[in-house]
MOPAC internal coordinates of N, CA, C and O (Angstrom, degrees):
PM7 1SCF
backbone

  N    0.0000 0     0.00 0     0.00 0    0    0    0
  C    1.4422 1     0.00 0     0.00 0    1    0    0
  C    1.5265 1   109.47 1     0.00 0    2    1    0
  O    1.2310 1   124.87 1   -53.10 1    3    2    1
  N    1.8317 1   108.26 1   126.90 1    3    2    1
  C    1.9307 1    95.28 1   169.92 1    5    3    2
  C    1.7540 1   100.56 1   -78.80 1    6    5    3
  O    1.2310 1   134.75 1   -26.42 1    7    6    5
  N    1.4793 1    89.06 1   153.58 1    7    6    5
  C    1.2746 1   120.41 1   152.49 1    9    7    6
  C    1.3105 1   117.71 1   -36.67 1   10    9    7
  O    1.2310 1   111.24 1   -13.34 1   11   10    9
  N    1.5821 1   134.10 1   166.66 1   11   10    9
  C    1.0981 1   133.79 1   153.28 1   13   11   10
  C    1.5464 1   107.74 1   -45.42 1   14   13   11
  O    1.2310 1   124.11 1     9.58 1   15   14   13
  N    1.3645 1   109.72 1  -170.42 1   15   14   13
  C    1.3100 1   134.31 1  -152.68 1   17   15   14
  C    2.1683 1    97.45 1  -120.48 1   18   17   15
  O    1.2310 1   114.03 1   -85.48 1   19   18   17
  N    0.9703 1   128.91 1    94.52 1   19   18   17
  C    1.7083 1   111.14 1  -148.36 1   21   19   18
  C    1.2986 1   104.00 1  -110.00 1   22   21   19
  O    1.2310 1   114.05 1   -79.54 1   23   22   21
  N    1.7872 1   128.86 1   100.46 1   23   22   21
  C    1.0876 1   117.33 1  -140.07 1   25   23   22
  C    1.2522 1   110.11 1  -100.53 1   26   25   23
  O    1.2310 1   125.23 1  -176.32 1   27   26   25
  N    1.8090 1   107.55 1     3.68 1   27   26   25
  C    1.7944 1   115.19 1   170.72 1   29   27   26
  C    1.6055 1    97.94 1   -73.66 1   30   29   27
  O    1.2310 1   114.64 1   150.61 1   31   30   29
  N    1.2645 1   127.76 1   -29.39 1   31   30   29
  C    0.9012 1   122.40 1  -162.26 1   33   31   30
  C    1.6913 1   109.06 1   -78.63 1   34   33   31
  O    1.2310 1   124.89 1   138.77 1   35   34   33
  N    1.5173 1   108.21 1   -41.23 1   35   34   33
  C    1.7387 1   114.78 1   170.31 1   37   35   34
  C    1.0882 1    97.68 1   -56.67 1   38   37   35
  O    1.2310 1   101.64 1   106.83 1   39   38   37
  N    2.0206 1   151.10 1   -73.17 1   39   38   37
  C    0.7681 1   123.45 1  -158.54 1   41   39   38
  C    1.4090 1   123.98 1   -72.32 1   42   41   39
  O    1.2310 1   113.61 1   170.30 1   43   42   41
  N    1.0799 1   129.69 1    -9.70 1   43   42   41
  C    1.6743 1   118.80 1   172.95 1   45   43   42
  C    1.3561 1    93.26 1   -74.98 1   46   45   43
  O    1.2310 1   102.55 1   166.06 1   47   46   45
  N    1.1485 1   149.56 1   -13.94 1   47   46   45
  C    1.1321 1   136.20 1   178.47 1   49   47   46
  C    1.5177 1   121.39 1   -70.55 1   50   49   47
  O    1.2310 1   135.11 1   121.81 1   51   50   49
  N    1.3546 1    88.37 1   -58.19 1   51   50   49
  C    1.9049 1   122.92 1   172.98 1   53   51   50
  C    1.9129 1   108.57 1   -41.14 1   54   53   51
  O    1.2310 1   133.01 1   129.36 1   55   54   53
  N    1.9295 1    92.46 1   -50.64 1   55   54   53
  C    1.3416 1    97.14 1  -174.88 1   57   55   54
  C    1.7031 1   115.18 1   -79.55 1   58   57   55
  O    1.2310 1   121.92 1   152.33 1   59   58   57
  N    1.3882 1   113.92 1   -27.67 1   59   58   57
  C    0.9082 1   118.58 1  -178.16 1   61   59   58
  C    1.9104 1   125.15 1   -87.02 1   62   61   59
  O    1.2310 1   131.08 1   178.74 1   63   62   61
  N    1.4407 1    96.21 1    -1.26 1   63   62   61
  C    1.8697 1   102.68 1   153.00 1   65   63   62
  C    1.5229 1   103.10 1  -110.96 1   66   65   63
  O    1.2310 1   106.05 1   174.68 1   67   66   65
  N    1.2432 1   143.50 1    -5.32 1   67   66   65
  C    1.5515 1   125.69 1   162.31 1   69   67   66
  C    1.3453 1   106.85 1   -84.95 1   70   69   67
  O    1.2310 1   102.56 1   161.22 1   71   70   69
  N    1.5051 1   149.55 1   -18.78 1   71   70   69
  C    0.7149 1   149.67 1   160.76 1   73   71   70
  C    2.0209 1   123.10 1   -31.52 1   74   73   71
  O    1.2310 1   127.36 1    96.18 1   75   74   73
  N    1.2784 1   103.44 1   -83.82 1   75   74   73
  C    1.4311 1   117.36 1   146.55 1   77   75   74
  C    1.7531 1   105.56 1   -21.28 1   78   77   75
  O    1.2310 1   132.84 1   109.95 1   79   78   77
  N    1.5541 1    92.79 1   -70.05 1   79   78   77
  C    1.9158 1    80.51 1  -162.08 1   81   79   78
  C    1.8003 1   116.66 1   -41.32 1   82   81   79
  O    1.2310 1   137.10 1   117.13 1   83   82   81
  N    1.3912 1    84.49 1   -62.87 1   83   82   81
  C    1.4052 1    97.41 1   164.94 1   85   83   82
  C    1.6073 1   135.07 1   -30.81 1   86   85   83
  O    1.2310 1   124.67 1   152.43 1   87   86   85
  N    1.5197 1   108.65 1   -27.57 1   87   86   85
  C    1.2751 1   102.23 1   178.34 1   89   87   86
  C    1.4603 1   112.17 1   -92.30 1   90   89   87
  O    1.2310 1   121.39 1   154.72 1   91   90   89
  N    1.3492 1   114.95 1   -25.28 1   91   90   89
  C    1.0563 1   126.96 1   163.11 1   93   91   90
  C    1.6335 1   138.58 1   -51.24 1   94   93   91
  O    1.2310 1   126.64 1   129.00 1   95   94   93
  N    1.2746 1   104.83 1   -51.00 1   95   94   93
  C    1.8253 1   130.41 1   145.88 1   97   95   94
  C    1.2093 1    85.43 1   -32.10 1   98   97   95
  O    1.2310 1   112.68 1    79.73 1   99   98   97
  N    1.5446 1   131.42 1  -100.27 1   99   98   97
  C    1.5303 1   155.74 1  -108.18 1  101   99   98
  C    1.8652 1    80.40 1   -79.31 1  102  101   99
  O    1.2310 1   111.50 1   138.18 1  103  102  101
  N    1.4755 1   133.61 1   -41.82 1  103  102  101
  C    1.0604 1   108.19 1  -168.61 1  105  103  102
  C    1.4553 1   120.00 1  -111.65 1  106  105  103
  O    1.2310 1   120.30 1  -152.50 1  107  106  105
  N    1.6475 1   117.03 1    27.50 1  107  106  105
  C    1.2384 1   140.79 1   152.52 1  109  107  106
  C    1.2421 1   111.55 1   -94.67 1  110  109  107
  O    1.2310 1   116.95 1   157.96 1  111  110  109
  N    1.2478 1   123.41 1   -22.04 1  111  110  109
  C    1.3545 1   112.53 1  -173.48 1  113  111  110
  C    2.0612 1   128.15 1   -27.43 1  114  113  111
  O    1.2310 1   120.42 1   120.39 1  115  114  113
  N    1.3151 1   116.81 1   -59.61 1  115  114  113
  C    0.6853 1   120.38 1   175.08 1  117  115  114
  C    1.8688 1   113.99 1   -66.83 1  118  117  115
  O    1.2310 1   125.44 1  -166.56 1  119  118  117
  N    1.1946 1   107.15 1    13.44 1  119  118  117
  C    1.8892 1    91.33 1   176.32 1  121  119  118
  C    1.2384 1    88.06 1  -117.11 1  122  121  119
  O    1.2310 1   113.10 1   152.84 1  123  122  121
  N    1.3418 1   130.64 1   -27.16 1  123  122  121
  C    1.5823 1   158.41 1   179.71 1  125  123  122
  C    1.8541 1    89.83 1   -49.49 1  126  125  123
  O    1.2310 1   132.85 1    98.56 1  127  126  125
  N    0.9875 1    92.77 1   -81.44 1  127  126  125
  C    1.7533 1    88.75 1   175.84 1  129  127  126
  C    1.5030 1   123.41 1   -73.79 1  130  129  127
  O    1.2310 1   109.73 1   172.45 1  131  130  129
  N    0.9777 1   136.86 1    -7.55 1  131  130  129
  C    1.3740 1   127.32 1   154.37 1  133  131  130
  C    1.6355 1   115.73 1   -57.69 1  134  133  131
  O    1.2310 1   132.48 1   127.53 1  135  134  133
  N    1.7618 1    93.49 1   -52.47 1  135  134  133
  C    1.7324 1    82.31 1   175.36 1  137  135  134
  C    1.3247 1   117.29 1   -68.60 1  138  137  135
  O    1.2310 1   112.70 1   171.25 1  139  138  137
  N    1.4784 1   131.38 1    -8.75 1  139  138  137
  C    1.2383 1   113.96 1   177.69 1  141  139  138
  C    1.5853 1   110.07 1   -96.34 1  142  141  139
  O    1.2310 1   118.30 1   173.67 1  143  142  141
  N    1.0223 1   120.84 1    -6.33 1  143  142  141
  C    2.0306 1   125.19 1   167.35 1  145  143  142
  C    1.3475 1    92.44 1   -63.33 1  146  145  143
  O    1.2310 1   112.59 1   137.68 1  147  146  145
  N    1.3764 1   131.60 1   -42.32 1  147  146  145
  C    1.4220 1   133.83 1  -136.56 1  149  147  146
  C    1.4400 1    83.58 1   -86.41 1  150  149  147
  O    1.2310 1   123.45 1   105.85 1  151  150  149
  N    1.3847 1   110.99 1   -74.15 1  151  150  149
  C    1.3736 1   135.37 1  -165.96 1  153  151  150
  C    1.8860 1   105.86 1   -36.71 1  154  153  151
  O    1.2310 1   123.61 1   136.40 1  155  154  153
  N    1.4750 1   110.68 1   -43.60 1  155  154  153
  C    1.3369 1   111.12 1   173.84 1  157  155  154
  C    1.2325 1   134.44 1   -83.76 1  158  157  155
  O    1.2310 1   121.80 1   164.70 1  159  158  157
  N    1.2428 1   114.16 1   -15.30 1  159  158  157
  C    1.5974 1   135.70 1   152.57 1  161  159  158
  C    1.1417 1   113.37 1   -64.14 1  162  161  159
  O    1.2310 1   109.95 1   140.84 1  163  162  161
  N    1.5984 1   136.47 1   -39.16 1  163  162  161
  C    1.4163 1   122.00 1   172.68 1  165  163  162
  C    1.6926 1    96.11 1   -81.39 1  166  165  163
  O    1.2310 1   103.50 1   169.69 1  167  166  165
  N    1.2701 1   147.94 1   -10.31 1  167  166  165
  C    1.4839 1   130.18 1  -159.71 1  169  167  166
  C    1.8333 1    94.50 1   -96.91 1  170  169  167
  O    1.2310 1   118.65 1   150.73 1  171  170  169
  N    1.5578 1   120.17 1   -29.27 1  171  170  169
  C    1.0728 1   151.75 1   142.37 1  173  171  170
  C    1.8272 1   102.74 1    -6.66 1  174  173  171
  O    1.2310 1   137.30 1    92.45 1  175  174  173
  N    1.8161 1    84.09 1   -87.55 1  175  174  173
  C    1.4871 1    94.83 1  -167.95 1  177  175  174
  C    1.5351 1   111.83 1   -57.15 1  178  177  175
  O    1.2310 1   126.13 1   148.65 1  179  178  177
  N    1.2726 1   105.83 1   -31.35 1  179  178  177
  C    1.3175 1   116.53 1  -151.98 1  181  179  178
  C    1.7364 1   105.07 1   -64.10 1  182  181  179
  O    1.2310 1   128.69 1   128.07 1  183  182  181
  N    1.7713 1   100.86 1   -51.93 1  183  182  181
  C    1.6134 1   115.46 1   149.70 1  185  183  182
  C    1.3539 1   110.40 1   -10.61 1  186  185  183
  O    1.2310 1   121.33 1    86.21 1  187  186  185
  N    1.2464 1   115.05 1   -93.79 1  187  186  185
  C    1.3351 1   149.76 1  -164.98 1  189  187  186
  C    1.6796 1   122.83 1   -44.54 1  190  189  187
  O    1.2310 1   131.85 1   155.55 1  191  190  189
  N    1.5336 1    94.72 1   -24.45 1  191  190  189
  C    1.6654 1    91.73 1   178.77 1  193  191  190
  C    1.8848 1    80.39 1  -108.52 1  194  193  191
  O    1.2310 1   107.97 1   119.81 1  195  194  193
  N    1.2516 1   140.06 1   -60.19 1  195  194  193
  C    1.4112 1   111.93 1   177.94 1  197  195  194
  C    1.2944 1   123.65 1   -35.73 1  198  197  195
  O    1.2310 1   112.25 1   146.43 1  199  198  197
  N    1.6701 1   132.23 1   -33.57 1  199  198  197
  C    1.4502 1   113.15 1   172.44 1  201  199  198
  C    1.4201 1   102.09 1   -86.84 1  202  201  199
  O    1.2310 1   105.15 1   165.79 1  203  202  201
  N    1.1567 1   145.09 1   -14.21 1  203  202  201
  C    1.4792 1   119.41 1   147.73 1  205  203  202
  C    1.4380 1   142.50 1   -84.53 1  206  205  203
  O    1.2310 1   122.63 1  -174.29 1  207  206  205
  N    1.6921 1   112.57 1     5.71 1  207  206  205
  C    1.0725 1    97.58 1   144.59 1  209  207  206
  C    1.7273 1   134.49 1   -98.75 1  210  209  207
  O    1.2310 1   126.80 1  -169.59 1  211  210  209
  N    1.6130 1   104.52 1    10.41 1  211  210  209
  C    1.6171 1   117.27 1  -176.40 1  213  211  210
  C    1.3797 1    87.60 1   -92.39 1  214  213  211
  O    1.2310 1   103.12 1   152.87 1  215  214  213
  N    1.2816 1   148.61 1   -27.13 1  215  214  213
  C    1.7019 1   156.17 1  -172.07 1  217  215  214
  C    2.0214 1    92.24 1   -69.75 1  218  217  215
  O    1.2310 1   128.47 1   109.56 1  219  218  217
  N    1.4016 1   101.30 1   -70.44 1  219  218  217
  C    2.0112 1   104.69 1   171.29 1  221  219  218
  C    1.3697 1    98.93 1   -48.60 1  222  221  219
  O    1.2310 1   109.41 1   102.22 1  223  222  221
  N    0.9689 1   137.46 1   -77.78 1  223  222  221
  C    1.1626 1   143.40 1  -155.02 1  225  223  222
  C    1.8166 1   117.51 1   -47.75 1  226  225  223
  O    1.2310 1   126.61 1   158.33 1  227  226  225
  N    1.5393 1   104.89 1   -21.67 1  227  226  225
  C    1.5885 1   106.61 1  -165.49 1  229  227  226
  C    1.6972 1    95.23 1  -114.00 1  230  229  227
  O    1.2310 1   129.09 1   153.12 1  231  230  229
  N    1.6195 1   100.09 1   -26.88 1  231  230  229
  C    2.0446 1    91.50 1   173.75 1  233  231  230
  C    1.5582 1   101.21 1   -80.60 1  234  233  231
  O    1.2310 1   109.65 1   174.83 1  235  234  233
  N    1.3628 1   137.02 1    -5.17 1  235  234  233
  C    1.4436 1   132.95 1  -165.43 1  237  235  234
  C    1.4600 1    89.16 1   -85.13 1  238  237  235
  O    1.2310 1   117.03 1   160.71 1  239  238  237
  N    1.3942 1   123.26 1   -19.29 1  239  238  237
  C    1.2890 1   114.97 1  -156.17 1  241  239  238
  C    1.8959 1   114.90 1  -107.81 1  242  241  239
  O    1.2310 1   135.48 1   164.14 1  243  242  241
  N    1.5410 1    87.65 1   -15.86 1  243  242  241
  C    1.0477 1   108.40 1  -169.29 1  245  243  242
  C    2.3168 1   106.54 1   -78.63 1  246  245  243
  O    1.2310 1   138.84 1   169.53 1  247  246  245
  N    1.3636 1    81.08 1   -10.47 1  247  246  245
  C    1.7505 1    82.77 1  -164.48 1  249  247  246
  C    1.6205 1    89.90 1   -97.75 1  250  249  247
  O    1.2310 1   120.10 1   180.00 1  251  250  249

C-alpha cells in the first residue's frame, strides 16, 4: 500500500528546483532584457513597414 500523498514534501521539492531557476534568471537578467529591447524593436519595425505598405496599397487603389 502507498503512503499518503505528503505535500511538505512536494513543496520542498517544487521550491527547491525553482530556486536554482531563479538564480539563474536573476543573473541573466540583463542579457534577458537586451534580447527583449531587441526583440521589440524588430516587432516594432515589423508594424511599421506593414502599415506602410497597407498606406501604398490603399492610395494605389485610390487612383
Amino acid at each position: 500500500m502507498r503512503p499518503p500523498f505528503d505535500i511538505e514534501f512536494a513543496l520542498k521539492g517544487i521550491i527547491g528546483t525553482a530556486s536554482p531557476v531563479i538564480g539563474v534568471i536573476t543573473s541573466f537578467q540583463e542579457q534577458i532584457e537586451w534580447h527583449l529591447r531587441i526583440a521589440s524593436l524588430v516587432v516594432g519595425l515589423a508594424v511599421g513597414v506593414l502599415s506602410l505598405v497597407a498606406i501604398v496599397r490603399k492610395l494605389r487603389r485610390q487612383r
